[in-house]
LUMSE-264720 format. One line per 8 residues: for each residue x, y, z of C-alpha. Coordinates in steps of 0.25 Angstrom, whole numbers. Layout:
<lumbas>
X:Y:Z; ... $
</lumbas>
This chain:
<lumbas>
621:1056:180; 609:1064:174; 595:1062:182; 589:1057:172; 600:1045:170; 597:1043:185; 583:1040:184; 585:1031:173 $
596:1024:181; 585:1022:195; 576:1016:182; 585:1009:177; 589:1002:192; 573:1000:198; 566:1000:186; 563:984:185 $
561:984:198; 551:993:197; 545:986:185; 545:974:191; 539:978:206; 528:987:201; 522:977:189; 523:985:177 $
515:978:168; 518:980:151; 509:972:144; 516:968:131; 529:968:139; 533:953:145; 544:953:154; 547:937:153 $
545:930:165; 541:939:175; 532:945:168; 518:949:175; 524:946:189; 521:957:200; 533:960:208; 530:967:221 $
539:979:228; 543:972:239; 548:959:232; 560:966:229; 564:977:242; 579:973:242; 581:976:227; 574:991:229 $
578:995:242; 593:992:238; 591:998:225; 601:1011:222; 593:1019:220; 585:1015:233; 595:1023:243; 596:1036:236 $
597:1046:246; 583:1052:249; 588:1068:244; 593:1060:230; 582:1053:229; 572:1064:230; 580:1073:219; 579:1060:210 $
564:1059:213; 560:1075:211; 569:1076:198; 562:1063:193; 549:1069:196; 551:1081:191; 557:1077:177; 547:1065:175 $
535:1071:174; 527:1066:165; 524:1051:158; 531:1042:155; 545:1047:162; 536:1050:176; 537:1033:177; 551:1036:182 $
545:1044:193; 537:1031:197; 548:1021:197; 557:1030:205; 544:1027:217; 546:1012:214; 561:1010:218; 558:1011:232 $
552:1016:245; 561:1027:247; 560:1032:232; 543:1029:233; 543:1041:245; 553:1049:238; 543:1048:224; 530:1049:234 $
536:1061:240; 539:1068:226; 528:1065:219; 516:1072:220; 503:1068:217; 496:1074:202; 489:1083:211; 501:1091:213 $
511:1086:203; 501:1083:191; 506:1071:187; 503:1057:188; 514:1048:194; 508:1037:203; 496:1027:200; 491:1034:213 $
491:1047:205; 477:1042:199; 469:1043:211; 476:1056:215; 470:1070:211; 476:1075:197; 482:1089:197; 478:1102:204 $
487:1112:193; 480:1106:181; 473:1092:173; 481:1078:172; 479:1075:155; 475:1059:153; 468:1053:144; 459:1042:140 $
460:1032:130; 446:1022:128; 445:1010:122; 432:1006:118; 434:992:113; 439:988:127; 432:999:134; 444:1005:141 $
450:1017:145; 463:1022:148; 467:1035:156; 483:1041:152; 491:1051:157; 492:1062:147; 508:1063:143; 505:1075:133 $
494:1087:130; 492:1077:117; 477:1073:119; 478:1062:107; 489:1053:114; 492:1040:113; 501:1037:125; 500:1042:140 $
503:1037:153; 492:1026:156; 484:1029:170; 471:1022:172; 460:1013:164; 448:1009:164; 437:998:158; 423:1000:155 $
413:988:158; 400:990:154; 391:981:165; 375:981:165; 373:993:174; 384:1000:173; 399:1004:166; 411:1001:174 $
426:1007:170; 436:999:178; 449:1008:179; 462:1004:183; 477:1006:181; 480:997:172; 477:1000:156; 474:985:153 $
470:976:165; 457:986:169; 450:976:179; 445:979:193; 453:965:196; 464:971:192; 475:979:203; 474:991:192 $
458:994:196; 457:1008:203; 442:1010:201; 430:1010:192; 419:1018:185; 405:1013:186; 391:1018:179; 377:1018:180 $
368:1012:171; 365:1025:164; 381:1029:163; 378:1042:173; 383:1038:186; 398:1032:187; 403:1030:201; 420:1030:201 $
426:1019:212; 439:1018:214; 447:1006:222; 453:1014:233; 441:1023:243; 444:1038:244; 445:1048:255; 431:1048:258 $
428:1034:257; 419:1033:248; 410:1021:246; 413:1007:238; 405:1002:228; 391:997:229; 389:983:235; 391:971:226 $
405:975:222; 416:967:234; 424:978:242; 439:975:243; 449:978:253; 465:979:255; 466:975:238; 481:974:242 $
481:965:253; 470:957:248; 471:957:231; 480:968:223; 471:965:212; 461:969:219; 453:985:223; 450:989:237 $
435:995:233; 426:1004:225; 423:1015:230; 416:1026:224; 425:1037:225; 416:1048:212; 403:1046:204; 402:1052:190 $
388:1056:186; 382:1062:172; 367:1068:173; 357:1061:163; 354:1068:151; 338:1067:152; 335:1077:142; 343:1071:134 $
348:1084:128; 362:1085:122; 375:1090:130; 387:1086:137; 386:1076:149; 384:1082:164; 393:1075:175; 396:1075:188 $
408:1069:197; 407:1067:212; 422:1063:218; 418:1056:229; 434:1054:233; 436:1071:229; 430:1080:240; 424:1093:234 $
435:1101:243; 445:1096:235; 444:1105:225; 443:1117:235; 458:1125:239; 466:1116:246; 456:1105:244; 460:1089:240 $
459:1076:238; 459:1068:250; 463:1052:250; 474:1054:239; 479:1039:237; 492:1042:239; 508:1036:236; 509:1028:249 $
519:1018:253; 511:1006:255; 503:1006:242; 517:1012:233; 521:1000:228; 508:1000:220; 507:1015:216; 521:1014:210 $
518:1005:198; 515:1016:188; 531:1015:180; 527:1012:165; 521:1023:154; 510:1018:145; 510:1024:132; 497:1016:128 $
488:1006:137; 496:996:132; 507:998:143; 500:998:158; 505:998:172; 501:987:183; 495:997:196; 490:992:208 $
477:997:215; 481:997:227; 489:1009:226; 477:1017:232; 475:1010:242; 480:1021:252; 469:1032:250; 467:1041:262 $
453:1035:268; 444:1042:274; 448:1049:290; 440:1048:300; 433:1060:305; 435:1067:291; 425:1076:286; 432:1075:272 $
423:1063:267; 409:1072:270; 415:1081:261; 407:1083:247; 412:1077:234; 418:1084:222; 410:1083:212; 413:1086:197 $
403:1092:186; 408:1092:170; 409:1105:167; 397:1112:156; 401:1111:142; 398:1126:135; 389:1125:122; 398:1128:111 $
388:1136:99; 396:1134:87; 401:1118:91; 388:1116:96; 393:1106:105; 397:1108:121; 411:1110:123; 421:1111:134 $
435:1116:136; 445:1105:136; 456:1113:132; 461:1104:123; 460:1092:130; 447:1086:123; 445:1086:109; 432:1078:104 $
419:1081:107; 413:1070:116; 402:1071:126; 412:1063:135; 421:1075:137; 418:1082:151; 427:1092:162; 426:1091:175 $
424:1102:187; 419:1101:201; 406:1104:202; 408:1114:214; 396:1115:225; 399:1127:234; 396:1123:248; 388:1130:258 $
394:1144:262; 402:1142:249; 405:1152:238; 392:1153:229; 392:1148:214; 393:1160:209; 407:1162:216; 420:1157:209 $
422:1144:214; 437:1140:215; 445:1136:203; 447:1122:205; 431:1120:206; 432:1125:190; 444:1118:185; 442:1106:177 $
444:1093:186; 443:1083:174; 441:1082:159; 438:1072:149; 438:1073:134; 438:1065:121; 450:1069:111; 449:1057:102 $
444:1043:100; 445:1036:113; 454:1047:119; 451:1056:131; 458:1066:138; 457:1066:154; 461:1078:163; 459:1078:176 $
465:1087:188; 463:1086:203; 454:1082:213; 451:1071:202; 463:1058:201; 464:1051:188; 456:1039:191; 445:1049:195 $
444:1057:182; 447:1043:173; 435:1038:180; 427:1050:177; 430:1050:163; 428:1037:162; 412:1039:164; 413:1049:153 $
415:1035:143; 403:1029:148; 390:1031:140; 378:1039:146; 365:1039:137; 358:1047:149; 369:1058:149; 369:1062:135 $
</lumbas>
């Protein structure tokens, strides 16, 4: 029996089990009776435990997981790799064990890869696709180096609601109900007045524990125990700032990023991210929902937000939360003579001219006894963390790399939509 016959025989065996325990929702698709119920794993422990495939022994089962890993590698076969972790405990710490994170592996497996750092060896290709007559967004996983593509594998989304002082984009995991009731709600952008200042919160507090929203808006705790519907908090993990035009003069937009959740050493030799959500055995039932391929917003997967519920928090003692922010400055267009018009090199990646486009590098600040500017400062200071360009109507790319995760750059990009008459 080939490997590949294997695979699609362990399908085959746990694959409506899997598509009942983990709510895979297909709208347009009607499954009778039980359609729209929610199944959970533990319902059913007889049935996986005392499945075949559930007593492989552990050097079998580690060769089936690495080749499998291995040969899908990309969207939409990389599902397989996703349902192998929903067959059972022993399978989830064999995948969790395999796996790597998109730091190291560059791929994005796992809802949880996310709100992980994207790729040290080079930029994760999405992109965006915005509706204006609903006013919504769509983030995809890039399946090819096409830039004018009409499917991809569906990540995030998010909704603009314009209020009286201010713009709101609610983000969640879901391409159709975008909500903050909804158990798909990861975070929020919000604006100023002017459209110059967004603050990024996300549901879950990072390493550092940064503060929740301002007063007014109701703090909730243990969203699992208490609602599943429901997030934990706001908190204000980055703030996305554009200086005003006063002036008045003509030119591309200046913006700052500070990473409140990124420490500035992260960038530095040996440097990362601390409080990683991570693929724990508590929360995995949730994280393991991710099984179908979307090849247009019409197709979504059902998540859970309390799949991050098990971010590191702060240690007492630790110095790392007096550490100083990364921050991130877009990068100076060059004046092009016989265009006439500032240009950047996208290499390919954007295509139209829009004053939305922007790349992203830290804004390094050399510390006392440090190097001085004039020095080289280290490579990943000058490497491009994020950027965002129009190659057709509605249609964005997205490329992002590490220390920023994919909810962090969509949120970012996001605030390149809104309008500032006080920026250009």
């Amino acid at each position: 029996m080939s490997f590949r016959s294997i695979v699609r025989d362990m399908r085959d065996g746990f694959g409506s089990l899997s598509r009942r325990s983990f709510e895979v929702r297909l709208p347009g698709h009607h499954r009778g009776k039980s359609h729209g119920s929610a199944y959970d794993l533990q319902d059913q422990p007889v049935v996986i435990q005392n499945s075949r495939w559930a007593c492989l022994p552990p050097e079998l089962l580690r060769d089936v997981i690495k080749r499998l890993e291995a040969s899908e590698g990309t969207w939409p076969s990389r599902k397989h790799v996703v349902a192998c972790a929903a067959v059972c405990r022993t399978w989830r710490e064999m995948c969790q064990e395999i796996v790597r994170s998109p730091e190291l592996s560059g791929k994005i497996t796992f809802p949880v890869s996310l709100k992980q750092p994207g790729s040290r060896d080079g930029a994760i290709q999405c992109f965006i696709k915005r509706d204006k007559s609903n006013l919504t967004y769509h983030l995809f996983l890039s399946l090819g180096p096409a830039l004018l593509v009409e499917n991809g594998k569906f990540l995030l989304s998010a909704k603009r609601t314009r209020r009286t002082t201010c713009t709101e984009y609610v983000i969640s995991m879901d391409a159709d109900n975008i909500s903050r009731s909804s158990s798909t709600y990861i975070g929020k952008l919000r604006s100023n007045f002017l459209g110059t200042k967004f603050i990024i919160y996300d549901t879950q507090p990072p390493y550092n524990n940064a503060q929740l929203a301002p007063p007014g808006r109701s703090r909730r705790f243990n969203s699992k125990k208490v609602s599943p519907k429901v997030p934990t908090g706001s908190y204000n993990v980055a703030q996305v700032t554009y200086e005003l035009n006063v002036l008045g003069t003509r030119g591309p937009r200046r913006m700052h990023c500070t990473m409140h959740s990124i420490p500035a050493l992260s960038l530095e030799p040996g440097g990362s991210v601390p409080g990683q959500p991570e693929l724990l055995p508590r929360c995995l039932e949730d994280s393991f929902r991710s099984i179908s391929f979307s090849k247009s917003i019409d197709i979504s997967t059902e998540f859970s937000s309390s799949r991050f519920s098990d971010i590191v928090g702060p240690r007492e003692g630790d110095e790392e939360g007096k550490e100083r922010p990364l921050v991130l400055r877009n990068k100076a267009p060059r004046w092009h003579e016989q265009l006439q018009c500032w240009c950047l090199n996208f290499r390919g990646r954007v295509t139209v001219a829009s004053v939305k486009n922007f790349q992203l590098i830290a804004a390094t600040q050399p510390a006392a006894g440090a190097p001085t500017p004039s020095q080289p400062a280290q490579s990943d200071h000058d490497k491009i963390i994020l950027q965002f360009g129009k190659v057709g109507k509605d249609m964005f790319t997205m490329d992002y790399r590490y220390p920023l995760s994919a909810f962090q750059a969509f949120a970012i990009c996001l605030s390149s939509f809104d309008t500032k008459l006080a920026c250009e």
